[in-house]
C-alpha positions as a LaTeX table, in Angstrom:
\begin{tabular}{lrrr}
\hline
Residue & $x$ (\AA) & $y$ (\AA) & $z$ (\AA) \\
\hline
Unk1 & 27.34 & $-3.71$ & $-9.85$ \\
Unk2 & 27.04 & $-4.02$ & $-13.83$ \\
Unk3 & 27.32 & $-0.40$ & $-15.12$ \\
Unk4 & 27.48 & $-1.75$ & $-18.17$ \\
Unk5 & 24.22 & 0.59 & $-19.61$ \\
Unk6 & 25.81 & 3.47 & $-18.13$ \\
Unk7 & 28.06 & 6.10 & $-19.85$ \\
Unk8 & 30.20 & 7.22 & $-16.70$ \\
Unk9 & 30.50 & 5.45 & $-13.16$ \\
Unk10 & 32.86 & 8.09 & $-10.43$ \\
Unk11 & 32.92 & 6.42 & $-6.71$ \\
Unk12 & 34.27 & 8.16 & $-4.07$ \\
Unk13 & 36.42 & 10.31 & $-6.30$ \\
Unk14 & 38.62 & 11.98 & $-4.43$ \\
Unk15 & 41.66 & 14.70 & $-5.21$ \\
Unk16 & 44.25 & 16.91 & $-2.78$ \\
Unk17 & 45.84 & 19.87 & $-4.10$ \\
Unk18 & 48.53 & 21.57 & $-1.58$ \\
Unk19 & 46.39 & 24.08 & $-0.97$ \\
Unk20 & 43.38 & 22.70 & $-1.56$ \\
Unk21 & 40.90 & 19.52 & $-1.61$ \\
Unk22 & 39.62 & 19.89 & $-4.92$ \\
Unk23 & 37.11 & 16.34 & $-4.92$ \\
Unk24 & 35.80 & 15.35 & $-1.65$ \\
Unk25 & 34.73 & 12.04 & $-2.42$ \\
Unk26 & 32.65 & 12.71 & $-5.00$ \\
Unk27 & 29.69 & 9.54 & $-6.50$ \\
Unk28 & 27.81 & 10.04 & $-9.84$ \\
Unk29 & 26.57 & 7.41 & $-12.71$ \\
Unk30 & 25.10 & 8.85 & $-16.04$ \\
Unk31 & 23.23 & 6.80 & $-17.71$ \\
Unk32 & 23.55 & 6.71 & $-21.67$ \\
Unk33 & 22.08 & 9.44 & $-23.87$ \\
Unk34 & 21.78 & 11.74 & $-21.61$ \\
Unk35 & 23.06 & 15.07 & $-21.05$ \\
Unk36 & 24.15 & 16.12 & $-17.30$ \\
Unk37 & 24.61 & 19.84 & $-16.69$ \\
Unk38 & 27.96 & 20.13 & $-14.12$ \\
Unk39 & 26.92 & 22.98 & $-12.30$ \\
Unk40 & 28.83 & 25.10 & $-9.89$ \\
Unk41 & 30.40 & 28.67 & $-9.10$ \\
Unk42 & 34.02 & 29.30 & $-10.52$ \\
Unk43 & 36.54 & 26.74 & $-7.95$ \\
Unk44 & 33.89 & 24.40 & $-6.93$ \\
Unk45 & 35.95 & 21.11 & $-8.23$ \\
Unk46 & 34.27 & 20.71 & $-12.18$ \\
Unk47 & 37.05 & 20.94 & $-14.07$ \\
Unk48 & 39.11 & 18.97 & $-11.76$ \\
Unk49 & 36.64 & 16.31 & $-11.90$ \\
Unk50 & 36.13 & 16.54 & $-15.78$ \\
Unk51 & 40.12 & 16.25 & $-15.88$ \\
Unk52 & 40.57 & 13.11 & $-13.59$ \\
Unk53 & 37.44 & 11.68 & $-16.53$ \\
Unk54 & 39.36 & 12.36 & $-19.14$ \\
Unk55 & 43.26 & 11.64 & $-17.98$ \\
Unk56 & 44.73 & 14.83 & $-17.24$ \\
Unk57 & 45.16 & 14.45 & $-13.45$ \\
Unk58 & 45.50 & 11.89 & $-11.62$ \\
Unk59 & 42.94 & 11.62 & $-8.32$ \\
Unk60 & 44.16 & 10.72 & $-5.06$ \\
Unk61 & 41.17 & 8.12 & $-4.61$ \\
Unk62 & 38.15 & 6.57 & $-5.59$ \\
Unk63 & 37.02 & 4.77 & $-9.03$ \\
Unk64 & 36.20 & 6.08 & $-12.57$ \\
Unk65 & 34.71 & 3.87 & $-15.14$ \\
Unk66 & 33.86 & 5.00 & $-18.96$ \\
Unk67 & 31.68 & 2.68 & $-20.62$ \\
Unk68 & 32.08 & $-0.44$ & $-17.86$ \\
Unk69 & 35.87 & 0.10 & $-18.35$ \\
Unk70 & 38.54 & 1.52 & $-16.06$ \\
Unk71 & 40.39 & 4.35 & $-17.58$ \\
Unk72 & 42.59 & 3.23 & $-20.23$ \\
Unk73 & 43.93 & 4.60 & $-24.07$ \\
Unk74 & 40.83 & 2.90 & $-25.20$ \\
Unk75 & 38.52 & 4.57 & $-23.01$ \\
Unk76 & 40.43 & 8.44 & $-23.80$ \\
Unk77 & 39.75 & 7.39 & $-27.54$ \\
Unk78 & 36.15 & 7.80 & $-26.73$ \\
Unk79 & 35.65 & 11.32 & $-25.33$ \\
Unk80 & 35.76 & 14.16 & $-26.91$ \\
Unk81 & 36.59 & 16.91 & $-24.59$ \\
Unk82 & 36.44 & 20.61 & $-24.94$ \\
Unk83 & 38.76 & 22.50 & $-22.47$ \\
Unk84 & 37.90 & 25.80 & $-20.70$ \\
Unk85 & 41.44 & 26.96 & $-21.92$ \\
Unk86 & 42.12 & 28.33 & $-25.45$ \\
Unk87 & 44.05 & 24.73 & $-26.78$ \\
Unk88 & 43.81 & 26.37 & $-30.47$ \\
Unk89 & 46.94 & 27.31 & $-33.10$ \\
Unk90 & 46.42 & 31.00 & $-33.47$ \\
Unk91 & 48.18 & 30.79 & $-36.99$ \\
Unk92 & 46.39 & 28.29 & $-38.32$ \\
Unk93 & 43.33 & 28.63 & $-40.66$ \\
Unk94 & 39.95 & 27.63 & $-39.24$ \\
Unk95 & 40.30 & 24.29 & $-42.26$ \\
Unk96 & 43.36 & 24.11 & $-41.16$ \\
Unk97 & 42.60 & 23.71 & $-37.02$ \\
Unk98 & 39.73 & 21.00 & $-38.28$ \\
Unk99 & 42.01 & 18.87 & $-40.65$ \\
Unk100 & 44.79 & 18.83 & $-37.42$ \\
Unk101 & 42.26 & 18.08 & $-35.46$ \\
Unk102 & 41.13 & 15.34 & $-37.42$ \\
Unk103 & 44.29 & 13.26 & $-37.83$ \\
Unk104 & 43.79 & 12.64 & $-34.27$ \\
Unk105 & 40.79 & 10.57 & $-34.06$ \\
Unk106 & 39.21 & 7.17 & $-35.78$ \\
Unk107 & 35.72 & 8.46 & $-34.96$ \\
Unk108 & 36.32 & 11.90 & $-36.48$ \\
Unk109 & 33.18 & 12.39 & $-39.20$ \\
Unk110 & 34.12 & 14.76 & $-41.90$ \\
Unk111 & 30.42 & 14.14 & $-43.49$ \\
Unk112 & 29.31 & 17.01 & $-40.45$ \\
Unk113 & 31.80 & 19.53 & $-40.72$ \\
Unk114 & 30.58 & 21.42 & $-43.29$ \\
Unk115 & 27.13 & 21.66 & $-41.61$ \\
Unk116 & 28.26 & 22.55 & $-38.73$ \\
Unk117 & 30.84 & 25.12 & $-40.01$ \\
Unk118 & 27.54 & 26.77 & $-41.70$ \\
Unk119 & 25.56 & 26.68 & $-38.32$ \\
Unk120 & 27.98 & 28.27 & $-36.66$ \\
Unk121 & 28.62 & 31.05 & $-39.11$ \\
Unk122 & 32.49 & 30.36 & $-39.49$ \\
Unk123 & 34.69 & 30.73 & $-42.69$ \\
Unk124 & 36.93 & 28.43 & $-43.36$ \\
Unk125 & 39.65 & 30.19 & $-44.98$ \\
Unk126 & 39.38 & 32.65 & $-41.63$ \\
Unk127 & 42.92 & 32.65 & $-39.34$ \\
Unk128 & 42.35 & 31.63 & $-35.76$ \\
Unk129 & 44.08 & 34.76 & $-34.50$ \\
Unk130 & 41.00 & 36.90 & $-36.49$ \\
Unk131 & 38.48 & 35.25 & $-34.59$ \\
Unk132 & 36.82 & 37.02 & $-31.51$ \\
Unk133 & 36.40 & 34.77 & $-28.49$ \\
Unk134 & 32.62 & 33.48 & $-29.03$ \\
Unk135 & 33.70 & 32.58 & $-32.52$ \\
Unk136 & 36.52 & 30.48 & $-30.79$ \\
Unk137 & 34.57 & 28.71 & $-28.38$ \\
Unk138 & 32.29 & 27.62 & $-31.45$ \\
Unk139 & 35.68 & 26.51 & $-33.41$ \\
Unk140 & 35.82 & 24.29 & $-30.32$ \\
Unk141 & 32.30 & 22.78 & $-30.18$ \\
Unk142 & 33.05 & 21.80 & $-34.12$ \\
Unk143 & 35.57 & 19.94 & $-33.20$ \\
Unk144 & 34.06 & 18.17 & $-30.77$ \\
Unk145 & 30.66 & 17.59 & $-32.47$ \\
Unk146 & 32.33 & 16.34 & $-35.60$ \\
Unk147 & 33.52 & 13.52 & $-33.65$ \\
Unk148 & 31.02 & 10.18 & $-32.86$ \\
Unk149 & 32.94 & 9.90 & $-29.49$ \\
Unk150 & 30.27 & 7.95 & $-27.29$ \\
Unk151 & 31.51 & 10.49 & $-24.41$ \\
Unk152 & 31.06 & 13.92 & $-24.73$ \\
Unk153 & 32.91 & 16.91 & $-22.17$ \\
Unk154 & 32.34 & 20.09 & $-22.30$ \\
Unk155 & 33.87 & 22.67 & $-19.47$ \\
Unk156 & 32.61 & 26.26 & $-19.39$ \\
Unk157 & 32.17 & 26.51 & $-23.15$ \\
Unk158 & 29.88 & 29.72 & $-22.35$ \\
Unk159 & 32.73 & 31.28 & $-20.33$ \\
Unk160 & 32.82 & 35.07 & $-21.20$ \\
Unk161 & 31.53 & 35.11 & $-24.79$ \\
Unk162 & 28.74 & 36.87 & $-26.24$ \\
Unk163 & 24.79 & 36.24 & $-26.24$ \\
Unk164 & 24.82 & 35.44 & $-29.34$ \\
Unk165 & 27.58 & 32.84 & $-29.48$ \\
Unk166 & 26.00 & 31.43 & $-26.81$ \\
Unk167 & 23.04 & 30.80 & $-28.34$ \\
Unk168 & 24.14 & 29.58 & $-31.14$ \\
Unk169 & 26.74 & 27.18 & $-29.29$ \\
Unk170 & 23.15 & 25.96 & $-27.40$ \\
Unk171 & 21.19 & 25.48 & $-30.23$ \\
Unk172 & 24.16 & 23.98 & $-31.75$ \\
Unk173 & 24.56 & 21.49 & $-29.05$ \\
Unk174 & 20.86 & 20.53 & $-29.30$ \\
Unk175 & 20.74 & 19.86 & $-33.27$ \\
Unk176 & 24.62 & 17.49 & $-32.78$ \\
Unk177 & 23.71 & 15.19 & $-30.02$ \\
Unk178 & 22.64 & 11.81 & $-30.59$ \\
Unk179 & 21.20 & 10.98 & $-27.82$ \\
Unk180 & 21.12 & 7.39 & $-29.27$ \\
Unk181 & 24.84 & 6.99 & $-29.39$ \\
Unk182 & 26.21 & 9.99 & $-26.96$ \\
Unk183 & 26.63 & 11.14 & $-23.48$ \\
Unk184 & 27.34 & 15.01 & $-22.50$ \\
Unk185 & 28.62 & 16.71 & $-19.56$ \\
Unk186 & 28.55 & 20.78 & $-19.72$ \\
Unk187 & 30.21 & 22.11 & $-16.81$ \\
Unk188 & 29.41 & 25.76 & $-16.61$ \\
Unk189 & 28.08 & 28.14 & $-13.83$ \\
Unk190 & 25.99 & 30.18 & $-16.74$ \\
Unk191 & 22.77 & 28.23 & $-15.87$ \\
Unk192 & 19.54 & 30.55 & $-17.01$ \\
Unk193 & 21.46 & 29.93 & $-20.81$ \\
Unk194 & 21.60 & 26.34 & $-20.21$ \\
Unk195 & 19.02 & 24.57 & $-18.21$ \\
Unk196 & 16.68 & 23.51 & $-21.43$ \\
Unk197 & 19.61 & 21.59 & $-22.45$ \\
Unk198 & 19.72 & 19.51 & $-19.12$ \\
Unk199 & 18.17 & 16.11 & $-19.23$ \\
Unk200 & 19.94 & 16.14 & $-15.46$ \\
Unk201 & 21.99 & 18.10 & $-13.03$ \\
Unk202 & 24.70 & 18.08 & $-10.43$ \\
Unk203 & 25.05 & 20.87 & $-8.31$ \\
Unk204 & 28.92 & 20.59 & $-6.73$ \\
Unk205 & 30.08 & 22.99 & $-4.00$ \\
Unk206 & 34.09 & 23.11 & $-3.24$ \\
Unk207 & 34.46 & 19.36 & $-3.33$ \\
Unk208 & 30.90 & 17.94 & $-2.29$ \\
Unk209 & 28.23 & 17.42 & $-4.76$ \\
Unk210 & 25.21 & 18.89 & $-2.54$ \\
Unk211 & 22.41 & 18.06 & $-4.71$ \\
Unk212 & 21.88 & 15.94 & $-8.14$ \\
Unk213 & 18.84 & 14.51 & $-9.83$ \\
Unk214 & 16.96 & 14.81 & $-12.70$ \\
Unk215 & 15.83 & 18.17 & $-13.93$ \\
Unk216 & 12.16 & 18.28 & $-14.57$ \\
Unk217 & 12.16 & 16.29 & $-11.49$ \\
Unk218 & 13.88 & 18.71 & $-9.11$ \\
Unk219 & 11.83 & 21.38 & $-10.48$ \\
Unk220 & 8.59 & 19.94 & $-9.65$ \\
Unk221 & 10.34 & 18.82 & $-6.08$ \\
Unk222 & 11.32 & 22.60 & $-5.32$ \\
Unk223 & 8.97 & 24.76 & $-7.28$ \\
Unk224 & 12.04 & 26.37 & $-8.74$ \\
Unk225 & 13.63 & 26.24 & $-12.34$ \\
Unk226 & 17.48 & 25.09 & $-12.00$ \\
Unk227 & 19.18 & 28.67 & $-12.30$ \\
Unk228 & 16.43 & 29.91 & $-9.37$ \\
Unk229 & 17.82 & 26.33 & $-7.85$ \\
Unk230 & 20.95 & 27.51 & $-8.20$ \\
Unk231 & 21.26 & 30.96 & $-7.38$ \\
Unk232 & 19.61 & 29.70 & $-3.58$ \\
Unk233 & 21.79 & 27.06 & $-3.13$ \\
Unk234 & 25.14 & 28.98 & $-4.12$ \\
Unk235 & 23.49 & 32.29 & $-2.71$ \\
\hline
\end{tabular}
């Protein structure tokens, strides 16, 4: 099969906890440009699967590819991935978290910081430690957005912040993405916020992905939007 036009190939992904089988074989191709909502309730399998993407663990079975490659250092070079878990320096400045940041990656474009520090309503000179937690998780976002990383992962950025950060992290998210040039996954269980973003959807369940397809599409199908989708199938 050439995947070659297609941002992210998992087959039969599979991963075994010692209590737990967090991936039961799971099978999804993005295509490019797109962005796929990873929807589930809280232990359902999305980070582990978002972690097996990117490198952090290690699945038991199945295939991953990135951009028609097989995981490598090349293909971790060209995600940018946004953790559910704080992963900032508390005593650093908010400059200070961005130029750090920076020194990490080739396709790190300075040219949209400063935008997107403005968007986001976030002063530089600002300590990490005085920030609340919806200021963080846009801190976060920046540093992913400023980055032309064909692959973008995103895993409960909404996760217990504040209307309005959310909204602003959404309407951030719409105004960064190149869909020319970018991918996006947004795991995240806080749908009714979300759903305009989705160009498509997976829906997994404690391992098994139950239902997947494209948005508008499903919501013709079932006469639903996704969160009414959701909140039946996860009832």
């Amino acid at each position: 099969m050439n995947t070659t036009n297609h941002a992210l190939v998992v087959r039969d992904l599979k991963k075994k906890y010692p209590k737990v089988e967090a991936l039961k074989g799971v099978d999804l191709t993005l295509p490019q440009g797109e962005i796929w909502g990873l929807l589930g309730p809280n232990g359902s399998g999305k980070s582990t699967l978002l972690k097996c993407i990117i490198g952090l663990v290690n699945p038991d079975g199945g295939e991953i590819e990135i951009l028609g490659s097989a995981p490598s250092r090349q293909t971790k070079a060209q995600i940018a991935f946004v953790p559910e878990v704080e992963n900032l320096y508390r005593w650093m400045t908010i400059r200070q978290a961005i130029d750090f940041t920076a020194t990490f990656y080739d396709d790190w474009d300075e040219a949209r910081v400063p935008g997107l520090l403005q968007f986001m309503g976030l002063d530089a000179t600002k300590k990490v430690s005085s920030l609340s937690k919806g200021m963080r998780a846009r801190l976060k976002l920046i540093l992913a957005l400023a980055r032309k990383a064909p692959l973008i992962l995103l895993d409960e950025p909404f996760s217990g912040i504040d209307p309005a950060s959310r909204d602003r992290i959404v309407e951030g998210i719409v105004r960064q993405f190149k869909s020319e040039e970018q991918t996006m996954v947004i795991s995240t269980h806080a749908v009714g916020d979300t759903e305009q973003l989705f160009d498509a959807v997976v829906f997994l369940d404690e391992g098994t992905i139950n239902l997947q397809g494209n948005a508008e599409d499903l919501r013709r199908q079932y006469g639903k939007s996704i969160n009414d989708l959701f909140k039946e199938v996860f009832a």
